[in-house]
C-alpha positions as CSV (number, residue, x, y, z in Angstrom):
1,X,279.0,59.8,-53.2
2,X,276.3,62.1,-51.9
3,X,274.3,61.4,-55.7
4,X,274.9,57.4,-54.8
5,X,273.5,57.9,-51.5
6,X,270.1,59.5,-52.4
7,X,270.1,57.0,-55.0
8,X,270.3,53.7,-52.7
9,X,268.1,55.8,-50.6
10,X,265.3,56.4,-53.0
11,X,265.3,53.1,-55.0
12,X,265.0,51.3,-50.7
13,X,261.9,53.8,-50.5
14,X,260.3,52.6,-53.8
15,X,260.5,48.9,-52.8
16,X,259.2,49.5,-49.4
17,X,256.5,51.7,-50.8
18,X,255.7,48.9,-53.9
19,X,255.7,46.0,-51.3
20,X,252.8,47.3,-49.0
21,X,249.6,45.9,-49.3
22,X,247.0,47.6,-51.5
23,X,243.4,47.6,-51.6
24,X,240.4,48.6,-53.4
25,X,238.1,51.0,-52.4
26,X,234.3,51.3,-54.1
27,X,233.7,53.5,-56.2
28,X,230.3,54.6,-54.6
29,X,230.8,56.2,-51.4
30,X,226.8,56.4,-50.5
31,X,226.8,52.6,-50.2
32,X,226.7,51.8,-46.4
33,X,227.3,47.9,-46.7
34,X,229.9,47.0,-48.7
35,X,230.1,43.6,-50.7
36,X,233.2,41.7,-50.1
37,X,233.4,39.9,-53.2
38,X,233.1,42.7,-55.2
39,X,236.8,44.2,-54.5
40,X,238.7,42.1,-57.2
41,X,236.6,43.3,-60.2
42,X,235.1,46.3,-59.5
43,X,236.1,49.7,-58.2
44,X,238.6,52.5,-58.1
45,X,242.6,50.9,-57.4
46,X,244.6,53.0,-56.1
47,X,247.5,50.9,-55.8
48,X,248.7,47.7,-57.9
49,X,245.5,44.5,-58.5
50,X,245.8,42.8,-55.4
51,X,243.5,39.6,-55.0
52,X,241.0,40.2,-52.4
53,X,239.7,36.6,-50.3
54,X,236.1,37.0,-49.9
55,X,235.4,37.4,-46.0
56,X,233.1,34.7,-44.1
57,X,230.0,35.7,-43.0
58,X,228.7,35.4,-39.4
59,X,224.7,35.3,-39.7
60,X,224.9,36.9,-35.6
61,X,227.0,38.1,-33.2
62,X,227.4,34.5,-30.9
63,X,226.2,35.4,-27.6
64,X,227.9,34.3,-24.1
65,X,226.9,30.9,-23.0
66,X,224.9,31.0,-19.9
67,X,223.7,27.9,-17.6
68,X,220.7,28.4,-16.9
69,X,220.1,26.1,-13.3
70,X,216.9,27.8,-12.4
71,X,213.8,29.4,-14.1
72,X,214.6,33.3,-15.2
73,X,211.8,34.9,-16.3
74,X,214.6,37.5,-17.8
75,X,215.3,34.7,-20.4
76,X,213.3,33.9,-23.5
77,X,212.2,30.6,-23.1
78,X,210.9,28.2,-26.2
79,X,207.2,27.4,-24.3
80,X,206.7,24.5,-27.0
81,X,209.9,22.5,-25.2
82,X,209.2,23.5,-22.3
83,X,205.3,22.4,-23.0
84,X,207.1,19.2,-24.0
85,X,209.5,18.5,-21.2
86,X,206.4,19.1,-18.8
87,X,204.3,16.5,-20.4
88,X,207.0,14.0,-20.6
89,X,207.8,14.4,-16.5
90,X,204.2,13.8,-16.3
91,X,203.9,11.0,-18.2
92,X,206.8,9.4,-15.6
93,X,204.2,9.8,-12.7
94,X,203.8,6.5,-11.2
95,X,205.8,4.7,-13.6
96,X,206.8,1.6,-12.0
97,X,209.4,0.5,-14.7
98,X,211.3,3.7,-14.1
99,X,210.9,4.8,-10.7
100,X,213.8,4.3,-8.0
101,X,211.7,5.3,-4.4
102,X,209.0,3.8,-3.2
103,X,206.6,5.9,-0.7
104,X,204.5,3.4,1.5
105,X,201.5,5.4,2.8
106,X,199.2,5.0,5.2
107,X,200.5,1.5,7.0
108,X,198.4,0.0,9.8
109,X,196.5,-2.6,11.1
110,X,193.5,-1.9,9.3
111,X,194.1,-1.6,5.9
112,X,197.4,-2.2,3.4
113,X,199.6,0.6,2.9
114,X,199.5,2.0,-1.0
115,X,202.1,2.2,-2.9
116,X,203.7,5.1,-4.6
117,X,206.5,4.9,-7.2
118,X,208.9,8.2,-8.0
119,X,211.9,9.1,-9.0
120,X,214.6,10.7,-7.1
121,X,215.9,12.9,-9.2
122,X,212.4,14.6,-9.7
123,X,211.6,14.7,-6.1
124,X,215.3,16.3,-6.0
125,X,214.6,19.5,-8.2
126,X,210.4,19.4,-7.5
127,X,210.7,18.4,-4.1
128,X,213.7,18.3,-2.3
129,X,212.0,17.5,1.3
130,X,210.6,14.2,-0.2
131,X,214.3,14.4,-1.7
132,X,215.2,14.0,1.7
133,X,213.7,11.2,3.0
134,X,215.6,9.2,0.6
135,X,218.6,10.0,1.8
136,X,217.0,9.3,5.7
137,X,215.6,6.4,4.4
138,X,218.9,3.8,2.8
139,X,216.3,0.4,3.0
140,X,216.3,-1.1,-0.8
141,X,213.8,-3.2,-2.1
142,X,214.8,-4.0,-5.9
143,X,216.5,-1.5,-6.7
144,X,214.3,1.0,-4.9
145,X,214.4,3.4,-1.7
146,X,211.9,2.6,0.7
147,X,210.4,5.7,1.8
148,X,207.7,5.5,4.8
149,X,205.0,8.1,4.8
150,X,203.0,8.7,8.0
151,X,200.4,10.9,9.2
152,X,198.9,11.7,5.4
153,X,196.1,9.8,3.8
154,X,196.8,8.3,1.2
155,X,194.8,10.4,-1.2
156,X,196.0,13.4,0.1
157,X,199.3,11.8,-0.8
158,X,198.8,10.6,-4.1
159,X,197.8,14.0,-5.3
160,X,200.4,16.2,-3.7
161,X,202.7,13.4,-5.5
162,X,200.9,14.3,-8.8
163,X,201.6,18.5,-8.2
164,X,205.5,17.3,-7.5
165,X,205.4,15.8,-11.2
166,X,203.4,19.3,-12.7
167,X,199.8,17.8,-12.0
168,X,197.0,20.1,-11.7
169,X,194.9,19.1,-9.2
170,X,191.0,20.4,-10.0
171,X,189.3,18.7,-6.7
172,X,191.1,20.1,-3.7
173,X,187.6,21.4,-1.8
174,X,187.4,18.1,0.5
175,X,190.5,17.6,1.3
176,X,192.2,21.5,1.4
177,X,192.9,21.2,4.7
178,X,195.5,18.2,5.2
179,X,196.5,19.2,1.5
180,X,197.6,22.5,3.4
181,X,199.0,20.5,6.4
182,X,200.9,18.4,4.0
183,X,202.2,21.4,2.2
184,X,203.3,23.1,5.1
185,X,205.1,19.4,6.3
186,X,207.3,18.9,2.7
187,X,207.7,22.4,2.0
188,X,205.7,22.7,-1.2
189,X,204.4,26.6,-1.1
190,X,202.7,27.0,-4.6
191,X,200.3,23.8,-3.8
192,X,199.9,25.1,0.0
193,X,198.4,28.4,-1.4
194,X,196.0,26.9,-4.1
195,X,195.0,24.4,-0.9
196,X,194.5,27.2,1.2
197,X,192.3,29.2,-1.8
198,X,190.3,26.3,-1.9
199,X,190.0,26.4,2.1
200,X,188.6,29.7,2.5
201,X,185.9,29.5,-0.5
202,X,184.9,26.5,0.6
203,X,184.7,27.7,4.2
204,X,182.2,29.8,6.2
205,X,183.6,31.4,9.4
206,X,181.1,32.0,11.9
207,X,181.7,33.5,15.6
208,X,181.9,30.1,16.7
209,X,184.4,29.0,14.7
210,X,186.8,31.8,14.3
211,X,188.8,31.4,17.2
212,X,190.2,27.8,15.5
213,X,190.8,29.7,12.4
214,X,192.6,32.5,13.7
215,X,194.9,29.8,15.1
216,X,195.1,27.7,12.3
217,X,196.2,30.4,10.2
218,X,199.0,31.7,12.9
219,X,200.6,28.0,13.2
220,X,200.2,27.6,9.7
221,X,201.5,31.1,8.5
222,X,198.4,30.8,5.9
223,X,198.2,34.7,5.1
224,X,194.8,34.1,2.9
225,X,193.1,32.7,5.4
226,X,194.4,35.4,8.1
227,X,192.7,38.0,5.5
228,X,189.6,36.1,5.3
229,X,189.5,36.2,9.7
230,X,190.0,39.9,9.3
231,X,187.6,40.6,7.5
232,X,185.0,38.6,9.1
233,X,185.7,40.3,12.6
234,X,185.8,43.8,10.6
235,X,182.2,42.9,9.4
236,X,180.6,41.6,12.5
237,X,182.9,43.4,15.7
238,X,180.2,43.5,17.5
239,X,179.2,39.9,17.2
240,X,182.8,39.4,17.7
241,X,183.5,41.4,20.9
242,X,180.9,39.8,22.8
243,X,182.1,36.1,22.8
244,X,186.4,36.5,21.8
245,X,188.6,39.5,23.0
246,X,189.9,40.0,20.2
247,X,190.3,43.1,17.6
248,X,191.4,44.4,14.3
249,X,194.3,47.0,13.9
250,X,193.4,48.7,10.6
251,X,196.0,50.4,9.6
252,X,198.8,47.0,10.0
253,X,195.6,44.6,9.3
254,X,196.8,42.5,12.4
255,X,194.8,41.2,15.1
256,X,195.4,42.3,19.0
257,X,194.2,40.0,21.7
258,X,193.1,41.5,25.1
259,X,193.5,39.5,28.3
């Protein structure tokens, strides 16, 4: 019984044993890839031929999807499409075929109002005080918001429009100063600071004048031009002292009135 036993035993070991998988091993050890389709035909077996399925391939790891909702300068970003999608906003500017808002500028008794077509979802992601409006603003004409505009001129309007749509505007000397106050007013800070550059090279402050800017660039919160008053009362305090009580505290570069 006990010779039966060990023989049931040992023949249930062999065929557990013969029916486990076996595989093929290279034969090189120095190798540190090792070709898939190579295990069926060449190498050391050290178990029975087994038929090895060539593995797929993945050219790279795939990498987390991300949604990318604002500009990261973290992220590598193809400047060609990007160069691309630019111009092709651009090209939209004052498209009349395309646009759903109207902006009427500039209406009174003297002259006709002008004109300007956008697009609302533009002025949504570019400009979302303009954005605004639109929703303010329900009256349809066509299809199209109606979207009153006061207190700009219509220039000024036309080319803060053209920044919202990735214009660069090269002539901002004569009118940098309602370009500013139209900045300030939709809440468009990268076109209020090249304004405001233009502003203080184009501007001398004198004694005279320097109390208006000093005030200007408080109710504005225009920090260029604030550096530019500094500077001039640091230079002339003299001058300065004898016509505005006013002075410059170094160290916080902040001005302390005297009364």
């Amino acid at each position: 019984n006990n010779s039966l036993l060990s023989a049931a035993s040992y023949e249930r070991s062999r065929k557990k044993a013969s029916s486990l998988p076996r595989i093929r091993v290279p034969t090189s050890s120095s190798s540190s890839s090792i070709d898939q389709a190579s295990y069926s035909s060449s190498g050391e077996d050290i178990g029975m031929n087994r038929h090895v399925h060539q593995l797929p391939k993945f050219d790279t790891p795939q990498l987390e999807e991300k949604e990318i909702t604002t500009f990261d300068p973290n992220l590598e970003y193809d400047c060609n499409k990007l160069a691309i999608a630019q111009k092709l906003v651009l090209r939209m500017f004052m498209d009349i075929n395309s646009s759903d808002v109207k902006f009427v500028v500039g209406e009174d008794d003297e002259a006709p109002p002008k004109i300007f077509h956008s697009h609302r979802f533009i002025l949504e992601e570019c400009a979302p005080a303009l954005a605004d409006l639109c929703k303010i603003n329900e009256n349809c004409d066509d299809g199209h918001t109606i979207v009153p505009i006061e207190g700009i001129n219509p220039e000024v309007f036309h080319r803060l429009l053209y920044h919202v749509y990735g214009g660069k505007i090269t002539d901002l000397t004569e009118c940098a100063q309602d370009m500013i106050d139209a900045a300030d007013k939709y809440d468009l800070p990268q076109l209020k600071l090249e304004a405001e550059d233009a502003y203080v090279d184009s501007t001398e402050i004198t004694v005279d004048n320097l109390l208006f800017h000093i005030l200007y660039a408080d109710t504005r919160k225009c920090t260029t031009l604030k550096d530019a008053v500094i500077d001039f009362i640091l230079d002339n305090e003299e001058e300065v002292s004898n016509k505005i009580s006013v002075s410059v505290d170094e160290s916080s570069r902040t001005l302390v009135w005297y009364w």
